[in-house]
C-alpha positions as CSV (number, residue, x, y, z in Angstrom):
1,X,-38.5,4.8,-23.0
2,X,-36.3,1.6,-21.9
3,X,-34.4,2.1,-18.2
4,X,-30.6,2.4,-18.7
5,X,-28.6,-0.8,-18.7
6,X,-26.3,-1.0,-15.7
7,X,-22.8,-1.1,-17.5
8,X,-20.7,-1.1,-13.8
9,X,-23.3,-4.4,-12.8
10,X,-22.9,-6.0,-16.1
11,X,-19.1,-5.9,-16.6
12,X,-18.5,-6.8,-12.4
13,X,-20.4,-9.9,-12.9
14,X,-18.9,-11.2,-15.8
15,X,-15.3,-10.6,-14.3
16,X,-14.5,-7.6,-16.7
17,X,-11.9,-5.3,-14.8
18,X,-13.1,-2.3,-14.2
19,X,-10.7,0.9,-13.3
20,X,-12.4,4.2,-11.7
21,X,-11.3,7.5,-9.7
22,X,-12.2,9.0,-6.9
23,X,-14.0,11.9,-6.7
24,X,-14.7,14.6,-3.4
25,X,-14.3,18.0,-5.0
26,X,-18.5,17.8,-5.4
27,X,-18.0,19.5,-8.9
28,X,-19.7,18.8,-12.1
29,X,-17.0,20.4,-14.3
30,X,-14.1,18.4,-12.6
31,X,-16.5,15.0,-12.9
32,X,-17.3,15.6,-16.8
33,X,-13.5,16.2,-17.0
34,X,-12.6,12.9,-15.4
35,X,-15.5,10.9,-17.1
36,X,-14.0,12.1,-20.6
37,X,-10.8,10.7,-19.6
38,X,-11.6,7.1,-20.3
39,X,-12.4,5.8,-16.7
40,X,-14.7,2.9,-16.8
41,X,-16.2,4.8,-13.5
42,X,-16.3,7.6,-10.9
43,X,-17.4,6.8,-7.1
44,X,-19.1,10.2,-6.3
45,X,-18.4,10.7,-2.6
46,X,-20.6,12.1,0.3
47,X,-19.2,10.6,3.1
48,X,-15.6,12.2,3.2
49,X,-16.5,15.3,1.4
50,X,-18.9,18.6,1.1
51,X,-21.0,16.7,-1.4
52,X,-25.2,17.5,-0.7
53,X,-28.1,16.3,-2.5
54,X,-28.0,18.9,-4.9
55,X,-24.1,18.1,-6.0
56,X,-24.7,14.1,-6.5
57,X,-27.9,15.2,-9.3
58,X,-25.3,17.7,-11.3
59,X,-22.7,15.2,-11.2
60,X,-24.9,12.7,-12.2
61,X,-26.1,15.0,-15.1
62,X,-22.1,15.6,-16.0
63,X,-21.5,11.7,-16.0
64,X,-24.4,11.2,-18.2
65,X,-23.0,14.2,-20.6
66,X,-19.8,12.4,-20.8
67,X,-21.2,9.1,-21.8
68,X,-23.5,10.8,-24.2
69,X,-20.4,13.0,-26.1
70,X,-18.1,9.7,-25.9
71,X,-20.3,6.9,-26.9
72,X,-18.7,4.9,-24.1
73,X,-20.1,3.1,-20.5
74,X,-19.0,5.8,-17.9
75,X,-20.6,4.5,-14.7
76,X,-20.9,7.0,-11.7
77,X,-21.2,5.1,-8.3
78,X,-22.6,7.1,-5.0
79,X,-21.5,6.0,-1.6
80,X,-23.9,7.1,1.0
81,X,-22.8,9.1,4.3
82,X,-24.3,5.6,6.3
83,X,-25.9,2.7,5.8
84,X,-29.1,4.8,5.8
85,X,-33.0,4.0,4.1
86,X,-33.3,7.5,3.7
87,X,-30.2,8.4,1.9
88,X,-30.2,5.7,0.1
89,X,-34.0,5.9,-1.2
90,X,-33.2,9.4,-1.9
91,X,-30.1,8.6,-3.8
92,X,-32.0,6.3,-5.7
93,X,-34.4,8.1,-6.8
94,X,-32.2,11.3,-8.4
95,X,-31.2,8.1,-10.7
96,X,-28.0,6.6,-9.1
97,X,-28.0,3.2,-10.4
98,X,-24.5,1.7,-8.1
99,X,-24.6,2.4,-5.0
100,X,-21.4,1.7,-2.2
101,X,-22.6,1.5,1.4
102,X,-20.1,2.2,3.9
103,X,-19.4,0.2,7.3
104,X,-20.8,-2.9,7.1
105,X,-19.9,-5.0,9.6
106,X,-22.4,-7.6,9.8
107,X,-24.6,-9.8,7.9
108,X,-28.2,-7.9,9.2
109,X,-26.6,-4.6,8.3
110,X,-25.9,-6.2,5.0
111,X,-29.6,-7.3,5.0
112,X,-30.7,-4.0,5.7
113,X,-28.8,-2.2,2.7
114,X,-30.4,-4.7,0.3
115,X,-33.8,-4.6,1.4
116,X,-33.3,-0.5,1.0
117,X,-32.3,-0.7,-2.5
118,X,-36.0,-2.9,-2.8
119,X,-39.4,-2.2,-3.3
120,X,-42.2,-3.8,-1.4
121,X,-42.8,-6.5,-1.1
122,X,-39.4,-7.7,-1.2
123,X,-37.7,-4.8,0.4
124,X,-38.8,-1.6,2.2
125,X,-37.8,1.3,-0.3
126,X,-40.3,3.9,0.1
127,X,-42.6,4.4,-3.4
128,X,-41.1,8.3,-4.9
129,X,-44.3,8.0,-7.5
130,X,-43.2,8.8,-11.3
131,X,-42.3,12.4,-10.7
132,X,-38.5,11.4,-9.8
133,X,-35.4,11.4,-11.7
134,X,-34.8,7.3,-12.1
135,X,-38.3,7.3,-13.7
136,X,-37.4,10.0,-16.1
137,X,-39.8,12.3,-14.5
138,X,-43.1,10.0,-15.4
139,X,-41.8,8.8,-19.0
140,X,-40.4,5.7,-17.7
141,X,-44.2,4.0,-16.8
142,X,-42.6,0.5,-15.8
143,X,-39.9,1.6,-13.9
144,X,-41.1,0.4,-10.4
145,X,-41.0,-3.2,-11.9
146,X,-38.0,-3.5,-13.8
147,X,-35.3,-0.9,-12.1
148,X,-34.1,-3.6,-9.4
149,X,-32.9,-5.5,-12.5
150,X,-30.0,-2.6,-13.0
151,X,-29.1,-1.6,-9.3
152,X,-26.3,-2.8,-8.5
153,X,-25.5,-2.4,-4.6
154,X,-21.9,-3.1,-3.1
155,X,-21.3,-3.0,0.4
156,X,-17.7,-2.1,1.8
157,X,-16.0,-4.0,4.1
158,X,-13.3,-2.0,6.5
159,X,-13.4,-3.7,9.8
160,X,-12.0,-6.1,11.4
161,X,-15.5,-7.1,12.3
162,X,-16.5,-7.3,8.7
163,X,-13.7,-8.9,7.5
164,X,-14.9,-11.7,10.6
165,X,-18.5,-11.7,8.7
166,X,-17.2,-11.6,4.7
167,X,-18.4,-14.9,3.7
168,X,-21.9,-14.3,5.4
169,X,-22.5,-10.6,3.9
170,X,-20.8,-11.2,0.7
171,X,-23.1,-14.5,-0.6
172,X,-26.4,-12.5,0.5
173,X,-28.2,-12.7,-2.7
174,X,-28.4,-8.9,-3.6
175,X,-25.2,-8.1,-2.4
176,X,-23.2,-7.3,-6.0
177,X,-19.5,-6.9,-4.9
178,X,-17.8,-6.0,-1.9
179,X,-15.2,-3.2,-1.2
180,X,-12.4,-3.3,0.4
181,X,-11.8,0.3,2.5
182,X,-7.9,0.1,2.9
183,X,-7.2,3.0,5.5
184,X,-10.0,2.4,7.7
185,X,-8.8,-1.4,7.8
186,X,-5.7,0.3,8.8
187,X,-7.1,1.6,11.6
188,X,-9.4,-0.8,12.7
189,X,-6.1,-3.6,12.8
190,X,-4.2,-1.3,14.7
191,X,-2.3,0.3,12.5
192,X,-3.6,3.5,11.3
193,X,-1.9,5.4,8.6
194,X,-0.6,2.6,7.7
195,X,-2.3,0.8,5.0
196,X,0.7,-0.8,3.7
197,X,1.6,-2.6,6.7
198,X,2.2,-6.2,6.0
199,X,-0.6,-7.3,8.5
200,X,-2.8,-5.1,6.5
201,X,-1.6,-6.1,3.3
202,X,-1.9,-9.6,4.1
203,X,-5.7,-9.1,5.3
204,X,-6.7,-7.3,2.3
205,X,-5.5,-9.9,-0.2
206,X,-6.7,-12.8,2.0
207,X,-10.1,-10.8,2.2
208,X,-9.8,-10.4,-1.7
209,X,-9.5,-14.2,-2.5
210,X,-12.6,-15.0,-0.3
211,X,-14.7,-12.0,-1.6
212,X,-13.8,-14.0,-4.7
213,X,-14.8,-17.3,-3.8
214,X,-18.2,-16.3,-3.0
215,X,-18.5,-15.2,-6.4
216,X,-18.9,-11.7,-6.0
217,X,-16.7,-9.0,-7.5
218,X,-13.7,-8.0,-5.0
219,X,-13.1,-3.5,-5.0
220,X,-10.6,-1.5,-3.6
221,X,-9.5,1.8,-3.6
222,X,-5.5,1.8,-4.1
223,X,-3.2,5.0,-5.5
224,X,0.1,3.5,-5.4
225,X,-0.2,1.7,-8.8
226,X,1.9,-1.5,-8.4
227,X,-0.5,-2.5,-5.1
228,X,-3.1,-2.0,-7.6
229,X,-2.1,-4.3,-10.3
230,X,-1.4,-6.7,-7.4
231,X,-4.7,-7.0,-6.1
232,X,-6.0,-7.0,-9.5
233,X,-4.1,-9.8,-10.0
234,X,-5.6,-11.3,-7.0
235,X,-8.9,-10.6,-8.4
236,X,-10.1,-7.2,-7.6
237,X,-12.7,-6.6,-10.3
238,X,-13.1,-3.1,-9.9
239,X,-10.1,-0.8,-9.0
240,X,-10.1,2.8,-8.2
241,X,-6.5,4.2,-8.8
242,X,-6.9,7.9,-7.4
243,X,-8.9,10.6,-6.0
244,X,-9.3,13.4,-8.3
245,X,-8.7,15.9,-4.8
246,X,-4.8,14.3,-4.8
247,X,-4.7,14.4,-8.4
248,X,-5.3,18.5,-8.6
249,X,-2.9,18.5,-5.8
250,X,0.2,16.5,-6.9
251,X,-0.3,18.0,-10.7
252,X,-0.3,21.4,-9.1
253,X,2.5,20.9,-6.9
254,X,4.5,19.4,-9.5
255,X,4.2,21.9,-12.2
256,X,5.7,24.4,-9.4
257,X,8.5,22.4,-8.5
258,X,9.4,21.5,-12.0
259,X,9.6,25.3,-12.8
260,X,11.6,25.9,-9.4
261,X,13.9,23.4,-10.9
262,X,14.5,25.2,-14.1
263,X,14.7,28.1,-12.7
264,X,17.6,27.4,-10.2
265,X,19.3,24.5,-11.3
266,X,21.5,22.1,-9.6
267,X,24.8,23.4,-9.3
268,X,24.2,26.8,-10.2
């Protein structure tokens, strides 16, 4: 049994643009659902939502059934809580391949992501023996030797601090791309709520073109769709355009108010 190539890692270093969603509602149905919808990948989400350990392996099972009925790369990316060596072992080993570590603000907590994502002797990931999910429960015999190869770990800058640091935290080698957190930028500028302010903007697209530099892929997370074929333009590699929470909402809210419409019309 071969380990699963990396599709996210592949197509990030070669440039390829890669668009994803969202996703918070910790629900395997809802994450099949998306990853049939043609996404290239779907950043499963336990810092801002209910998600547990138990969610993040049955979504990873329902992004794995999608791939399998379409005959298409669907990639599911995990972000972490923290910048944590047991979360991120743990993660790991349940067979997440990408994973997105948020707040990094400095070059040693940069360090210390990529030396989680590592085995001895070259990191400090702690050995889960063959029993685990990444080694296909013990049919994957040479997977402690060759699963580096197909991690792919991007770290996500949304600090002022970070932003201070990019050049240093995005050329560590093992660093794969770097990801741009709009609102907490926001915040962190002095502007919160306000992610669109042209400070902000102007951050985020200078921070873009040096994530680029350093050849290393550029991410961000944008919903209003014109910013997001702006920064793509810039040379944001991989782009989430949604989160699949605002996506129930506005489809909901909008079937209601297009009935409310036809039901009392204008002028009536």
């Amino acid at each position: 049994m071969e380990l699963m190539v990396n599709h996210f890692k592949k197509a990030i270093r070669q440039g390829q643009p890669q668009l994803g969603l969202w996703s918070t509602l910790t629900n395997p149905i809802s994450t099949e659902l998306i990853a049939c919808c043609g996404y290239d990948w779907i950043m499963l989400d336990t810092e801002h939502s209910p998600a547990d350990m138990g969610h993040i392996v049955a979504q990873l099972q329902a992004v794995g059934a999608a791939q399998a009925a379409l005959g298409k790369p669907v990639s599911a990316l995990v972000r972490p809580a923290c910048n944590d060596v047991v979360l991120i072992k743990r993660f790991l080993d349940m067979g997440a391949q990408t994973l997105l570590i948020p707040s990094v603000d400095t070059l040693e907590e940069a360090q210390q992501a990529v030396q989680a994502v590592r085995y001895p002797p070259l990191g400090i990931r702690g050995m889960g023996g063959p029993a685990t999910r990444a080694a296909r429960y013990g049919q994957l015999k040479g997977y402690v030797k060759c699963c580096e190869d197909e991690i792919c770990l991007v770290i996500q800058a949304e600090t002022q601090t970070a932003l201070e640091n990019l050049e240093a935290m995005t050329c560590l080698e093992g660093v794969d791309g770097v990801f741009i957190g709009p609102a907490d930028l926001s915040a962190s500028m002095g502007y919160p709520g306000e992610p669109f302010h042209p400070q902000v903007q102007a951050a985020i697209e200078d921070a873009i073109k040096r994530i680029k530099a350093c050849g290393k892929a550029p991410g961000i997370l944008m919903a209003d769709l014109k910013y997001a074929r702006r920064y793509m333009d810039l040379g944001a590699v991989f782009v989430a355009l949604g989160m699949d929470a605002l996506v129930l909402t506005n489809g909901a809210m909008r079937i209601l108010q297009d009935f409310e419409a036809l039901s009392h019309p204008q002028g009536s």
